[in-house]
C-alpha positions in Angstrom: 19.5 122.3 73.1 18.7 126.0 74.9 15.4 127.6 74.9 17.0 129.9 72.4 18.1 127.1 69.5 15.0 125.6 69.7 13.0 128.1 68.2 15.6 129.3 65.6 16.0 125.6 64.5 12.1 125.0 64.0 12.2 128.5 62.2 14.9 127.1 59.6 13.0 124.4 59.6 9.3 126.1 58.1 11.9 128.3 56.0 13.0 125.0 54.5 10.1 123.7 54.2 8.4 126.6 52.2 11.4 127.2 50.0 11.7 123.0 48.7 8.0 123.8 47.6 9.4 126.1 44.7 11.6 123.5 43.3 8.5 122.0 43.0 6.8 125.0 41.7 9.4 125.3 39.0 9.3 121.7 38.2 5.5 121.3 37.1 5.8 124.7 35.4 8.7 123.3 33.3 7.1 120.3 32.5 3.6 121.8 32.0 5.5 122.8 28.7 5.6 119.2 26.8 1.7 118.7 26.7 1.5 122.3 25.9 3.8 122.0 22.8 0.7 119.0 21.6 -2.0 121.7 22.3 -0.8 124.7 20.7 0.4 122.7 17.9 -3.7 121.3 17.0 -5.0 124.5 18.5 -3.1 126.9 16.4 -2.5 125.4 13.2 1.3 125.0 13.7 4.3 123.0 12.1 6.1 121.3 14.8 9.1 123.3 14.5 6.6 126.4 15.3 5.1 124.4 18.2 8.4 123.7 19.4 8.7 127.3 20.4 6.9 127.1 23.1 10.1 125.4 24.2 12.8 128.1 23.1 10.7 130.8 24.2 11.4 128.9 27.7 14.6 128.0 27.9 15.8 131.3 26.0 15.0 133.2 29.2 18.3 131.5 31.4 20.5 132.7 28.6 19.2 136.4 28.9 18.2 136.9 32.4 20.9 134.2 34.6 23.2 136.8 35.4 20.7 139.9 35.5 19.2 137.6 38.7 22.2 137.3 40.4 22.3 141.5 40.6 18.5 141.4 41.8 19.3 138.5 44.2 22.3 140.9 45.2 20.0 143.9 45.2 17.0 142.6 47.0 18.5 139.2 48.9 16.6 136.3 49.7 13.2 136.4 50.6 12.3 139.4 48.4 13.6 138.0 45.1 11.9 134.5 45.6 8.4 137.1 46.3 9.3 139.1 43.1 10.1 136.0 40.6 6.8 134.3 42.0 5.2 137.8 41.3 6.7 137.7 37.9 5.9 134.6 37.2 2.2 135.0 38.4 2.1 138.1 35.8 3.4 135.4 33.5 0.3 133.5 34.2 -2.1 136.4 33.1 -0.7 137.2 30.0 -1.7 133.6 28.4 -5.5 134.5 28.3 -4.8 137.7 27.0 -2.5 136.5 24.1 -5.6 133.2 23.5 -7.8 135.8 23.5 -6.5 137.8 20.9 -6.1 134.6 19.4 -2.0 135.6 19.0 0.3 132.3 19.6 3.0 135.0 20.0 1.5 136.4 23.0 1.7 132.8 24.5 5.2 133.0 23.5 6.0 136.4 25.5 3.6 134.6 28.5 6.1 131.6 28.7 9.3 133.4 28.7 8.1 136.0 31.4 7.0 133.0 33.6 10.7 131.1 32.5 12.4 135.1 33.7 10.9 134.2 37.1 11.7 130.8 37.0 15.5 131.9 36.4 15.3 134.5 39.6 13.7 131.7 41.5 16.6 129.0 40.6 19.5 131.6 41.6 17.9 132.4 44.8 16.7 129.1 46.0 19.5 126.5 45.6 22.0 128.6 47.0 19.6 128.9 50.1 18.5 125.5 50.3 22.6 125.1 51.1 22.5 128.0 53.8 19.3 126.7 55.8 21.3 124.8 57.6 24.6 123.0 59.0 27.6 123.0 55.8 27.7 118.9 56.5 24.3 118.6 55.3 23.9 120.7 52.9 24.3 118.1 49.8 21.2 116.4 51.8 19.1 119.3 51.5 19.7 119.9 48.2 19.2 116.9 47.1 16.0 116.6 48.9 14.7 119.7 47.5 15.6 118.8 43.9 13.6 115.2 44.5 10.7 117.7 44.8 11.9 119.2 41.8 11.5 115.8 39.8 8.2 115.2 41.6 7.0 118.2 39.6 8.6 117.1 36.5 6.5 114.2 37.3 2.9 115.3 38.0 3.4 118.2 35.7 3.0 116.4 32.3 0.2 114.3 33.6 -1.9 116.8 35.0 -1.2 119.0 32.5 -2.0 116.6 29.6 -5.7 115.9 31.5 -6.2 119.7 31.3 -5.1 120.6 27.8 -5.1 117.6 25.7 -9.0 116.6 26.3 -12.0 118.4 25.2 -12.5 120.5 22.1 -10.4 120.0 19.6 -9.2 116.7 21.3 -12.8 114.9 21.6 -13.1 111.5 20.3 -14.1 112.5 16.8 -13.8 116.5 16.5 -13.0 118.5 14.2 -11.7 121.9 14.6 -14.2 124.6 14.2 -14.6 127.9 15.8 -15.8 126.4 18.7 -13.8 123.4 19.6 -11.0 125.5 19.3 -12.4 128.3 21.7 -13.2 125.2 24.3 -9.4 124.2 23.8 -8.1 127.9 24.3 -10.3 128.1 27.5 -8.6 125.0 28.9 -5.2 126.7 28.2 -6.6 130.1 30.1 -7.9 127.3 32.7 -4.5 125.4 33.2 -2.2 128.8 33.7 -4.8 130.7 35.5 -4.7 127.6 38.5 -1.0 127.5 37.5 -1.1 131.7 38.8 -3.2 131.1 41.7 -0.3 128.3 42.6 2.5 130.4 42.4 0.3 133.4 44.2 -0.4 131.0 47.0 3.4 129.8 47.6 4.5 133.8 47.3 2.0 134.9 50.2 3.7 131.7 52.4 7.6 132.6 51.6 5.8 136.4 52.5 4.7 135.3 56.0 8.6 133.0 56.7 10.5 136.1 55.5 11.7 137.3 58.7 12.4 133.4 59.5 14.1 133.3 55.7 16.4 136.2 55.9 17.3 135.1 59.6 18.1 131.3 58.5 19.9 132.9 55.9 22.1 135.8 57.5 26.1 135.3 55.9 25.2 132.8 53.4 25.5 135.5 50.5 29.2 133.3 49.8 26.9 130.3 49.2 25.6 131.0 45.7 24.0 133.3 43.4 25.0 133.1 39.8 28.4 135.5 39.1 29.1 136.8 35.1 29.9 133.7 33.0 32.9 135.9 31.2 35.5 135.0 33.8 35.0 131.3 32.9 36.1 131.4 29.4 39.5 131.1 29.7 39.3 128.0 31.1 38.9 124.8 28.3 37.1 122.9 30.7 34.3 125.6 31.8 33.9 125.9 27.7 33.4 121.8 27.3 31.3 122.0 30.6 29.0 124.6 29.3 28.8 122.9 25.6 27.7 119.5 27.4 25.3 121.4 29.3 23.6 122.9 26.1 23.7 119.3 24.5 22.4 117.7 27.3 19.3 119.7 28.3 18.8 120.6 24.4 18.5 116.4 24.2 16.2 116.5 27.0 13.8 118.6 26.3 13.9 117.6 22.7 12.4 113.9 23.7 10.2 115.6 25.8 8.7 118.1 23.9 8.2 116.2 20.9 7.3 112.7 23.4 3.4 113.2 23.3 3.1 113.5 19.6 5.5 110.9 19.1 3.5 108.3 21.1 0.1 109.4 19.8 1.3 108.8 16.4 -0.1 105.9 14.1 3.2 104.2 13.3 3.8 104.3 17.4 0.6 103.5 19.7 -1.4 105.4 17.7 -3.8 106.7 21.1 -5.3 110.3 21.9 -3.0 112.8 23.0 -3.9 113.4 26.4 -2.9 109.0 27.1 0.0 110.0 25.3 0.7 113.5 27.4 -0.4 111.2 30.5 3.0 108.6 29.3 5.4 111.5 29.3 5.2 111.7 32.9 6.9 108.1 33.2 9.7 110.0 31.2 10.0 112.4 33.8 9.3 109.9 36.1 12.2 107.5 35.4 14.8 110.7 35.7 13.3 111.1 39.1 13.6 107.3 40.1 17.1 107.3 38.1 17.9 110.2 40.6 18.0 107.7 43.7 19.6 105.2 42.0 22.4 107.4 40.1 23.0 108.8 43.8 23.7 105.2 45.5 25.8 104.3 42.5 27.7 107.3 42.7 28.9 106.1 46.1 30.8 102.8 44.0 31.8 104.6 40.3 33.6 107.2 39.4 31.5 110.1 38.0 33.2 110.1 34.7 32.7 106.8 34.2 28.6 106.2 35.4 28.2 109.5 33.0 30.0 107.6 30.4 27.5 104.4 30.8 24.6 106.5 30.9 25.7 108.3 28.0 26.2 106.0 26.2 23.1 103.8 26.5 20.8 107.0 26.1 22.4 107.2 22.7 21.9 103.8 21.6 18.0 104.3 22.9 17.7 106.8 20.6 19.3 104.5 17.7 16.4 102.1 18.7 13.7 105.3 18.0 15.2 105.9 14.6 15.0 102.3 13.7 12.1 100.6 15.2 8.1 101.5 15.5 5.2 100.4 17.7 6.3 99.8 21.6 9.4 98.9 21.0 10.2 102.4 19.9 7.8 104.2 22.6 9.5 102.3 25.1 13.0 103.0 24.1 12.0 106.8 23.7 10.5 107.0 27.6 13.5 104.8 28.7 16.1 107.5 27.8 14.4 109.4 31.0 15.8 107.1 33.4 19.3 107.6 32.0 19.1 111.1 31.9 18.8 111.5 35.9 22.4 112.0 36.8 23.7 114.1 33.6 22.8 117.5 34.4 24.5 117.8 38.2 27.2 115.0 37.1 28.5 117.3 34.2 28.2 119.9 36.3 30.0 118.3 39.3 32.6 117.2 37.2 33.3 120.8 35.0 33.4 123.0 38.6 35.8 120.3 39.5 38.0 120.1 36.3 37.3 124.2 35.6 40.4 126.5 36.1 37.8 129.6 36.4 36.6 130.7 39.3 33.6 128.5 40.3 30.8 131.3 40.6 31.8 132.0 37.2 31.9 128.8 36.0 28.4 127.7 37.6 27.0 131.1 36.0 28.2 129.9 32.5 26.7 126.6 33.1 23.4 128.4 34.1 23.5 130.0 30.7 23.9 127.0 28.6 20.7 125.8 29.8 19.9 127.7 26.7 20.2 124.4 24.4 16.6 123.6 25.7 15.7 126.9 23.2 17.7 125.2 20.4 17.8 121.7 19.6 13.8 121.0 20.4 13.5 123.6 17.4 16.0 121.5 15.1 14.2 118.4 16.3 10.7 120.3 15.5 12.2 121.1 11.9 13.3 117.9 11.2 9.8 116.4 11.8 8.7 119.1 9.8 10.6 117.4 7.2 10.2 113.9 7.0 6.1 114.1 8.1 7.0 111.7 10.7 8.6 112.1 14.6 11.2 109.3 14.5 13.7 111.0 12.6 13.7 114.0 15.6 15.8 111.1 18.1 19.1 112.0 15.4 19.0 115.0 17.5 19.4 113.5 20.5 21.3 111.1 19.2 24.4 113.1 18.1 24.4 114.9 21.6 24.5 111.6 23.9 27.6 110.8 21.7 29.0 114.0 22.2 28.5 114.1 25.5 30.0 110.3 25.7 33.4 112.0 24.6 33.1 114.7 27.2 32.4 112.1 30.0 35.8 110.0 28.5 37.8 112.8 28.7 36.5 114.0 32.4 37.3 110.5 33.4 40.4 110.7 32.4 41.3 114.4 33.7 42.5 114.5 37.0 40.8 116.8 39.6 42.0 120.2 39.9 40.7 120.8 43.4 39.1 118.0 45.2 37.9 120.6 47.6 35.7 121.9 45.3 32.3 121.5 46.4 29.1 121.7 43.9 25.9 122.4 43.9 24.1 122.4 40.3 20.8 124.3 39.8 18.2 122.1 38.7 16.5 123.0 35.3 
């Protein structure tokens, strides 16, 4: 190695380095939602369906602003668009004790779905870099190491996040709610996105000082991503089945895990405070993560199609167990469907890019914007639950799309591969 590579290879190194940090960034802030969802739900006064807003007002934001990001990522490139979705999501951040000030669950609303905007910019810009920062040979590796960080935040998110919001005021042993266990619990939400700010402030002034180092690592890799309009894609059958299984898939997903903590905390279930039961959705999260390594060593054996099929397929008789059972067998059924989620999102993805007849910018950017079903079906679940005053009921959800999404992985096994060039590389979500 010259004088001259060895410098440029440590700098796309750091670059690396500080850009896997924002898949764990946007990680923890995506999971910070499910103890959240418990919080505003006490603290407000709300239905579940209402709580499970919090949710939609998430997700909602990679239907509206996917392909708006890949213009600014166009506009601005690199570096600068992962400094302005930080800065975005930062202003995110501030909003939330202006809206619990005003005591306005709306405003909390308009917080998340700023701070899920920047999340959307982030996700466009960083996976397609993670592939650039380095050789094409080992670009899988990278991304793959970078979304483990990604499920690391998934991981600590809920658990942290539950000790912050789900303890204190109107969560102490024995409160009630009155004016002022309800201001302590509104100050702990102020408390939790204010350090979630700082966070995101901290990572944006390190991506600020490896620009040069960034856009250098990066120089030619515009062909390697960015999210394209999704209206190209829907000619093609496949991109259409790809994007509905998306929408099932994290719509199921974030249904369990939004609706997890109250679930568990329930009398018919463990019947334990909240913030144990915010604390057990990390193991959830958790088992996708561990799933992740597993699902990636299995993939080397089975067919895509037909692990997809298996996992499927068990998730939706998990969720069977939920709607029949109580106590720990049906907890532990509910946080088991975590560990059989890990390889659905990039498999379906993998497998529609490679079955898609559309181009496969525009299919990935359709995929991107199905991610929507996490705004959806967590509010059917919420309404549901609504319904029958109890949380076992919200698993039909669920239910309905594993099956579903059983018949998609049939048929992708049995499809033959368009182009078995075709090389993917999923967002995480």
């Amino acid at each position: 190695m010259t004088d001259t590579q060895a410098p440029a290879k440590q700098g796309t190194t750091l670059a690396f380095a500080y850009v896997t940090t924002l898949f764990f960034a946007w990680g923890f802030a995506t999971s910070l939602i499910d103890p959240l969802i418990a919080a505003v739900r006490r603290v407000f006064d709300l239905s579940t369906a209402e709580a499970m807003l919090t949710a939609s007002a998430w997700f909602i934001a990679y239907a509206v602003v996917s392909v708006p990001a890949a213009a600014v990522l166009g506009k601005l490139g690199y570096s600068r668009s992962i400094i302005s979705a930080l800065g975005v999501m930062v202003l995110g951040c501030l909003i939330v004790p202006v809206a619990t000030i005003m005591d306005w669950y709306p405003g909390v609303l308009i917080a998340l779905f700023v701070i899920a905007s920047g999340v959307t910019l982030l996700q466009v810009a960083a996976n397609p870099l993670v592939a650039a920062l380095g050789s094409k040979k080992s670009s899988h590796a990278r991304l793959n190491f970078s979304q483990f960080f990604n499920s690391l935040g998934t991981t600590v998110g809920p658990y942290l996040g539950s000790t912050v919001l789900l303890t204190g005021g109107v969560f102490a042993a024995g409160a009630v709610v009155t004016a002022a266990t309800r201001d302590e619990s509104l100050r702990s939400i102020d408390f939790a996105f204010l350090a979630l700010g700082a966070f995101f402030a901290v990572v944006a002034f390190f991506i600020f000082t490896a620009r040069k180092k960034i856009n250098a690592a990066a120089a030619g890799a515009e062909e390697a991503g960015g999210v394209s309009s999704p209206f190209k894609a829907f000619g093609s059958p496949w991109a259409l089945f790809g994007a509905l299984a998306i929408f099932i898939y994290v719509g199921s997903e974030v249904a369990i895990g939004g609706i997890l903590t109250n679930f568990l905390a329930s009398p018919t279930i463990l019947n334990i405070p909240e913030a144990d039961a915010g604390r057990m959705v990390s193991l959830y999260w958790g088992g996708a993560m561990v799933g992740r390594f597993i699902g990636a060593l299995l993939l080397t054996k089975v067919r895509a199609g037909v692990l997809l099929t298996v996992n499927t397929a068990v998730a939706a008789l998990l969720c069977l167990v939920v709607t029949q059972t109580s106590g720990e067998t049906a907890a532990y059924a509910a946080i088991a469907i975590g560990f059989f989620n890990s390889i659905m999102f990039p498999t379906i993805f993998t497998l529609t890019l490679e079955r898609s007849g559309a181009p496969a910018s525009a299919t990935s950017g359709l995929l991107c914007t199905a991610i929507v079903g996490g705004a959806v079906l967590p509010y059917l679940g919420g309404q549901i639950a609504d319904a029958s005053a109890t949380f076992n009921p919200v698993f039909y959800v669920p239910l309905v799309g594993y099956l579903l999404l059983t018949v998609f992985a049939l048929a992708a096994a049995r499809t033959r591969v368009k182009d078995a060039d075709v090389v993917a590389k999923p967002a995480s979500h």
